[in-house]
C-alpha positions, 0 to 999 in steps of 0.5 A: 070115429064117432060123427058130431057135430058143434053148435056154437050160441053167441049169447052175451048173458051168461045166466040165459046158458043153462036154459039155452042149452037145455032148449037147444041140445041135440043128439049127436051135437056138442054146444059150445057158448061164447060171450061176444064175438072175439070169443066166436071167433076164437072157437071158429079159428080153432074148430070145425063149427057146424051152427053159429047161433047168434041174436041179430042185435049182435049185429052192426052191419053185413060186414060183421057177419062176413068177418065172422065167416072168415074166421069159420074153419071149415068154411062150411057153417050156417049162421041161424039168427036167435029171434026171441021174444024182446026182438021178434017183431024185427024184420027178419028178411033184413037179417037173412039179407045180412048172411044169416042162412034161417033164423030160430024163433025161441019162443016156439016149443023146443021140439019145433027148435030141435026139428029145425036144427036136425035140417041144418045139421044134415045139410051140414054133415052132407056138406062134410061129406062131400068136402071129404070126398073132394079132399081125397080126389084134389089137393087142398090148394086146387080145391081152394081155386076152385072153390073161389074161381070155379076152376083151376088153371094149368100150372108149371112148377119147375122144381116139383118131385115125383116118387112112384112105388111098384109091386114086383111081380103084381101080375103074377102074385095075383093070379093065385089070389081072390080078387077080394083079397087083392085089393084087402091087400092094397088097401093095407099097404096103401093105407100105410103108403098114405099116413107116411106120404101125410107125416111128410107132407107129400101129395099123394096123386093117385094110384094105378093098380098096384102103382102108388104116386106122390108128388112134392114141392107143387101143390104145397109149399113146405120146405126141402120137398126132395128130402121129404120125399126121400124120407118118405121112401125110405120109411116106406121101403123098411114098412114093406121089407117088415111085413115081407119078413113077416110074411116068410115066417107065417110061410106066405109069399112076400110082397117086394116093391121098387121105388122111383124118385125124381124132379124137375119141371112139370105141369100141374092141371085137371083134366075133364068137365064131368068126371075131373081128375088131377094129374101132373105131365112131363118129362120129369113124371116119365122119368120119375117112373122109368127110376121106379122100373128099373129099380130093384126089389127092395130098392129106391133108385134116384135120379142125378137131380137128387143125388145132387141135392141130398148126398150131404144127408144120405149113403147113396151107391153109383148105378152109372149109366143105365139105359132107360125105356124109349129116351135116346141117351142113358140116364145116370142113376143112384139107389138110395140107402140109408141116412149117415148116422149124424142126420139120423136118430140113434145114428141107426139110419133110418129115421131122421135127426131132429135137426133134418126134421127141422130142416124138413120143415116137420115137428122137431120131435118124432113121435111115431119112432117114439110111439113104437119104442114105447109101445114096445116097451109097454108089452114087454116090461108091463106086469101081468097082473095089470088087468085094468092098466094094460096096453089095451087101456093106453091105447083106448085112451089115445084112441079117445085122446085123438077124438078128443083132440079134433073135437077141441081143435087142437092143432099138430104140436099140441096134439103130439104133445097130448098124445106123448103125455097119453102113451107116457100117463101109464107107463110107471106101472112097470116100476111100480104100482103107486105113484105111478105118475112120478116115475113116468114122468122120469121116464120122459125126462129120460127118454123124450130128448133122444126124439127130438123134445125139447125142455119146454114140450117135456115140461107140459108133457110132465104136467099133464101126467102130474094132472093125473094124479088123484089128489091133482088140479086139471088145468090147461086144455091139454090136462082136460082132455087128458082127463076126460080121455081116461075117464071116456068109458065113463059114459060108454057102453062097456063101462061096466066090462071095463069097471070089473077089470079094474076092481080085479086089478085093485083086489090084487094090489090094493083093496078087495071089495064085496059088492056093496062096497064096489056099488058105493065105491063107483057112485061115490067117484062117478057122483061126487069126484069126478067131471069131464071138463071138455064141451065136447066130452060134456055132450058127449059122455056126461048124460051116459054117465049119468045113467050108469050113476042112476043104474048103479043107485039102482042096483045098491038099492036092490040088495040092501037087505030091507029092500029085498023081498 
C-alpha cells in the first residue's frame, strides 16, 4: 500500500483554503481542512492524522490542545502552531508551552514551509513504523500499559483459551527442501493463519518453527472466546486440507497439521528488559499443546473444558481417555468436527450462521464466504469479451477501495459494506451489457441475505451501486470512495494500458472509435465530467490526472492535420 501521510489545517476562513493549500501540499500527503475544532476533532477520531495545523488564537487554554490530542487516533501527531503575519509578533514559546511541537511561520516562502514539514513528516512516518512493529510483537492492551505506565504487570486470567497448530512430519518435510523455500512456505501458511486468527479476533503469541499459537479471552475482551477460537480452527484446518489437495494434483507433497485447543487459568506478562517478549504460562498452555500433539493429521482435538462449552453448536466425536506426556492421570479428549447445520451457513458446517457471528461478538454478515461465492461466480459466468470489465478490474478496484477505506477512516462495518457494494458494482455484467447496475443490485437483493446482511446494509449496498451509474449523484462517503476507486487509474501510471482495454470492450458492445474520437472522448470524461470526491483521492490522484489531461491534449494536437508538418 502506497504510504501517505495526512495533514490536517484548523483554519476558520473558508476563502484562506485554496492559497493554503497551494502553500503547504506536499508529495506524499493528503490535506485535510476543517473550520474549527469540532470539525478537527472529528477527522482525528476518524483518521490517522500525521500534522495538526492550527492558528495559536484558536486556543484558549493548554487544556484545549490536550483535548484535541485525546481525540488523535494514532496517538502519534504533531501540532504545528500557524504563525502568520496578523499574529507573528506573539510569544511563540508561550504556545510551544501549550503543546504545540514547533511552529510554522507563513510568511516565509513556501519551500522554506515545505522543507519543515518534510522533518515532521519523517519523524512521523518513523513513528509509524516503529508502532507497526511493536504492534506485531505486543498486544495492543499491553502496548496501551506500557505506553502509559512504562511497563506491564503480570496478569492472571482464569478463563483464557489457548489453541496451538503443528506440521506433521515438519522435520522431515523439510530435509528435502531449501531453506529459502522453507520459510516461503511458512510464510504463506501463516500469512493465512493470521488473517483468519484477526477476523476472529484471536491474539496470535507467536510462532515456534513450525508451531502457530493464539491466544483468546486475555488480552482482548470480545464475547464467547472458545467459540471464536474453535471457529478459527476450523477455518484454519479446511485452508490447510485445500491446499494439501492442491498440493497432489500438482504431485507435490502435501502439508498436513494438527490442532490443539484448550482453556483455563493462565498468567499473561513480558518477559526481559532488553529484548522483551510477551508470552503466557500455565498449566492450561501445557495442555493446550499436549491437545495439539496427540491429535491427528487433519484433526482439532479439544479439551473436556470446551467440549462442555460448545457441544450445543458443534458434531464433536469422544476420543475417551488419552494418556498425556509427563501429567500423572489421563485427560479426556474430543475432536472437533464440523458446526450442526442449524448454526451453520448453507447448513453446510463449516462457516457460522449469522446468528453465532452475533453471538461471536463479529459482523453479523460474513464477507469472506460472500467474497469466495462471488468471486467464483464472476470467473465462471463473465463473458469473455469483457476486456475492460473483467475479474482483474473488480479486483483492482477493491484493492483501491481498501486504500481508500483506510485513508478516509472508515470503520469494519462500513468498510465491509463498500467492499460488498465494489465486488457487487460489476457483476451484472454477466446478464448483460447495459444497465448493468440495476441487475447487480438484484442480484444482492438475492444473494446478500443468505450471508447474513440485513435490509437496511443491502439497501446502502443498493445505493452505492445506483451511485454508479452515469447519469447518478455521488452522495455519501461510501458512494465517493466507491467512485474515486474506480476511476483511481485515473491518475496512475497504467491509465493508458487500462484505457485501451476499454476502448476494445466499447468496439465490441457499444461504439468503435478512430483515434481522434478516442483522443476527445477521454479528454471530454477526464476534463468536464468526471471528479474525485475523497480528500485522499484529491491528493493522491487529481495532479496525475491532470497530466494525462494535458498529455492527451497534447496528442490530439499532433495529429490534426494543420498542425502536421
Amino acid at each position: 500500500m502506497e504510504r501517505f501521510v495526512h495533514f490536517l489545517i484548523v483554519e476558520p476562513d473558508v476563502s484562506k483554503h485554496s492559497a493554503l493549500r497551494k502553500q503547504l501540499s506536499l508529495a506524499g500527503s493528503i490535506l485535510l481542512f476543517a473550520e474549527n475544532l469540532d470539525e478537527a476533532k472529528w477527522e482525528l477520531s476518524r483518521k490517522e492524522i500525521g500534522i495538526v495545523m492550527l492558528p495559536p488564537i484558536t486556543l484558549n487554554s493548554k487544556k484545549t490542545i490536550k483535548k484535541l490530542q485525546q481525540y488523535d487516533k494514532g496517538k502519534r501527531a504533531f501540532f504545528l502552531a500557524l504563525i502568520n503575519e496578523e499574529n507573528h509578533t506573539l510569544d511563540v514559546h508561550k504556545y510551544l508551552k501549550e503543546g504545540f511541537t514547533d511552529f510554522l511561520y507563513l510568511g516565509l516562502d513556501s519551500n522554506t514551509l515545505k522543507a519543515k514539514l518534510r522533518v515532521f513528516k519523517s519523524l512521523f512516518q518513523k513513528d509509524q513504523r516503529i508502532g507497526h512493529l511493536l504492534s506485531n510483537i505486543f498486544p495492543n492492551q499491553v502496548l496501551a500499559d506500557l505506553n502509559n505506565f512504562g511497563k506491564y504487570s503480570p496478569k492472571r486470567v482464569e478463563n483464557g483459551v489457548v489453541m496451538f497448530t503443528d506440521f506433521v512430519n515438519f522435520s522431515e518435510k523439510s530435509l528435502s527442501l531449501q531453506p529459502i523455500e522453507i520459510v516461503r512456505q511458512l510464510e504463506s501458511y501463516f500469512s493465512k493463519f493470521d488473517e483468519i486468527s484477526k477476523r476472529y479476533r484471536l491474539e496470535k503469541i507467536k510462532t515456534i518453527g513450525d508451531a502457530y499459537m493464539t491466544l483468546a479471552g486475555v488480552t482482548e475482551s470480545h464475547s464467547e472466546p472458545i467459540l471464536r477460537s474453535c471457529l478459527a480452527a476450523i477455518e484454519i484446518r479446511e485452508w490447510v486440507a485445500n491446499e494439501a489437495a492442491l498440493a497432489r494434483t500438482l504431485n507435490q507433497e502435501p502439508w498436513e497439521i494438527r490442532i490443539g485447543i484448550h482453556s483455563g487459568p493462565l498468567v499473561a506478562g513480558i518477559l526481559g528488559s532488553d529484548k522483551m517478549s510477551f508470552d503466557v504460562w500455565g498449566d492450561t498452555v501445557n495442555l493446550a499443546a499436549r491437545a495439539q500433539e496427540v491429535s491427528w493429521p487433519g484433526q482439532i482435538t479439544i479439551s473436556q473444558v470446551i467440549a462442555e462449552k460448545i457441544n450445543t453448536y458443534f458434531h464433536l466425536e469422544n476420543r475417551g481417555l488419552i494418556q498425556i506426556k509427563n501429567r500423572s492421570t489421563d485427560e479426556q479428549m474430543y475432536f472437533l468436527e464440523n458446526l450442526k447445520s442449524e448454526f451453520s451457513l448453507y447448513e453446510e458446517g463449516l462457516s457460522p450462521s449469522p446468528f453465532l457471528r452475533e453471538k461471536c461478538g463479529l459482523p453479523r454478515m460474513d464477507f469472506n464466504s460472500m467474497r469466495t461465492d462471488l468471486l467464483n461466480q464472476l470467473k465462471k459466468n463473465l463473458p469473455e469479451n469483457l476486456t475492460y470489465h473483467d475479474i482483474n478490474h473488480t479486483l483492482g478496484v477493491e484493492k483501491s477501495a481498501k486504500r481508500l477505506a483506510k485513508l478516509e477512516g472508515l470503520n469494519e462495518d462500513e468498510e465491509l459494506i463498500l467492499l460488498t457494494a465494489v465486488l457487487y458494482h460489476d457483476a451484472g455484467f454477466i446478464h448483460q451489457y447495459n444497465d448493468n447496475e440495476l441487475l447487480a443490485i438484484k442480484m444482492i437483493k438475492a444473494n446478500l441475505p443468505k450471508f447474513g446482511y440485513d435490509d437496511d446494509q443491502i439497501n446502502t449496498i443498493a445505493q452505492i451501486i445506483a451511485s454508479t451509474r452515469t447519469s447518478s449523484k455521488v452522495v455519501t462517503l461510501l458512494e465517493k470512495i466507491m467512485s474515486d476507486a474506480d476511476h483511481d487509474y485515473f491518475g496512475r501510471a497504467e491509465y493508458y494500458s487500462i484505457a485501451e482495454m476499454l476502448r476494445e470492450e466499447l468496439a465490441l458492445h457499444q461504439n468503435s472509435f478512430t483515434e481522434d474520437e478516442w483522443l476527445q472522448f477521454q479528454i471530454n470524461y477526464l476534463e468536464n465530467k468526471h471528479l474525485y470526491y475523497t480528500a485522499s483521492s484529491i491528493s493522491i490522484r487529481l495532479p496525475a490526472k491532470k497530466k494525462r489531461i494535458n498529455e492527451l491534449k497534447r496528442k490530439w494536437y499532433s495529429i490534426q492535420p494543420t498542425n502536421k508538418d
